[in-house]
C-alpha positions in Angstrom: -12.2 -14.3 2.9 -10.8 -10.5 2.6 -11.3 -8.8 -0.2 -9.0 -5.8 -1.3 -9.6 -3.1 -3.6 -7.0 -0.3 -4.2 -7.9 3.1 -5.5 -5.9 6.4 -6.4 -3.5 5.7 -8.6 -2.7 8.4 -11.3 -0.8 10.6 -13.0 1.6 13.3 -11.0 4.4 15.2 -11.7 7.9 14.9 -9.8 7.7 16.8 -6.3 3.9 15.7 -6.4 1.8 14.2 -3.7 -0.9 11.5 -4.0 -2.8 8.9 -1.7 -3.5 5.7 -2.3 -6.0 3.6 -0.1 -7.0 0.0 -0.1 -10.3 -0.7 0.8 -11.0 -4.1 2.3 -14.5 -6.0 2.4 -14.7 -6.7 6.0 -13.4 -4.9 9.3 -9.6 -4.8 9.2 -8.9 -5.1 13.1 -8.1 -8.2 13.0 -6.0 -8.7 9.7 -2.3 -8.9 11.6 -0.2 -7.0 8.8 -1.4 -4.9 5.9 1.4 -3.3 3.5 2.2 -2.3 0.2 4.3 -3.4 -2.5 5.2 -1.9 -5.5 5.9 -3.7 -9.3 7.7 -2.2 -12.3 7.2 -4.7 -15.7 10.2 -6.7 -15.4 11.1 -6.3 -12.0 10.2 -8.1 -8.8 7.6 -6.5 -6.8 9.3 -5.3 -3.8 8.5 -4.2 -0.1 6.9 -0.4 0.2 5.5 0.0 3.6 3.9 -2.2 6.4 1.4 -1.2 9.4 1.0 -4.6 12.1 -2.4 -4.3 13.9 -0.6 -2.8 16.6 0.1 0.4 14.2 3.8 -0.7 14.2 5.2 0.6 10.8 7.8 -0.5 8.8 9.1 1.5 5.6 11.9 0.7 2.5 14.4 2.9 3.0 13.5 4.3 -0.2 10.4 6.0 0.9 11.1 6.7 4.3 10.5 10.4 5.1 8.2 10.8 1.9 5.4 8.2 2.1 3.4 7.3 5.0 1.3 4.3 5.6 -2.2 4.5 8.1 -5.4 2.3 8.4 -8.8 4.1 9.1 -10.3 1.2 11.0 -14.2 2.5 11.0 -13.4 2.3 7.1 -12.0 -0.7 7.2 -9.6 1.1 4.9 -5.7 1.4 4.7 -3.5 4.2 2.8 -0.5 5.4 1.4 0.3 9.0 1.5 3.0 9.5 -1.1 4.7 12.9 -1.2 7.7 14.2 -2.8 7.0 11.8 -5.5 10.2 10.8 -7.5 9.8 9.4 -11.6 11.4 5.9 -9.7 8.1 5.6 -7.9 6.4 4.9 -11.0 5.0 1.4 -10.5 1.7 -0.7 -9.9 1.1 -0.4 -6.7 -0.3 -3.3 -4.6 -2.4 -3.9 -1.0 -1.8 -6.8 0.8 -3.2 -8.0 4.1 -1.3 -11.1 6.2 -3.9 -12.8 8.6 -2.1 -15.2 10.9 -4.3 -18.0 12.8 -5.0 -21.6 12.5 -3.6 -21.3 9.0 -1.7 -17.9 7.5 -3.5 -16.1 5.6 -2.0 -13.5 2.4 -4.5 -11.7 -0.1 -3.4 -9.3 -2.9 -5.7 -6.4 -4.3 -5.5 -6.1 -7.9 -3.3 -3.1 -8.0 -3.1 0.6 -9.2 -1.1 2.3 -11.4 1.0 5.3 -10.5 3.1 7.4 -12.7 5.3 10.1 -12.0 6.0 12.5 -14.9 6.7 15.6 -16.2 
């Protein structure tokens, strides 16, 4: 089974650009729909951004315009380019991959912290 692993979490101040990525353990070409989510403490983890294995993208309207989402298939890696970055971004941030086949398929990374602050 995929294994994820997210990295690049940190520390930025509002207006403030970083990028996540989510490294899996095999080749992601065939994992159907990779995406992340994002958890406050206390809150439901909710719906970030999405990329199909046809590099259809899907965004919460709360990003879109300021994060984009992109796999690096020869790195079997995804990302999250986060710009503009807003204090209500400030969340764990989590990788998931969907593979759909004989029976579905969802695996979680373990997450990675972001915090926007001035």
């Amino acid at each position: 089974q995929v294994q994820l692993a997210e990295s690049g979490g940190g520390l930025v101040q509002p207006g403030g650009s970083l990028r996540l990525s989510c490294a899996a353990s095999r080749g992601i070409s065939t994992i159907n729909v990779m995406g992340w989510y994002r958890q406050v403490p206390g809150n439901q983890r909710e719906f970030v951004a999405q990329i199909t294995s046809a590099s259809i993208t899907n965004y919460a309207d709360s990003v879109k315009g300021r994060f984009t989402i992109s796999t690096d298939n020869a790195k079997n890696t995804m990302y999250l380019q986060m710009n503009n970055l807003e204090p209500e971004d400030t969340a764990v941030y989590y990788c998931k991959a969907v593979i759909l086949g004989i029976r579905y398929q969802e695996i979680w990374g373990q997450g990675t912290l972001v915090t926007v602050s001035s």
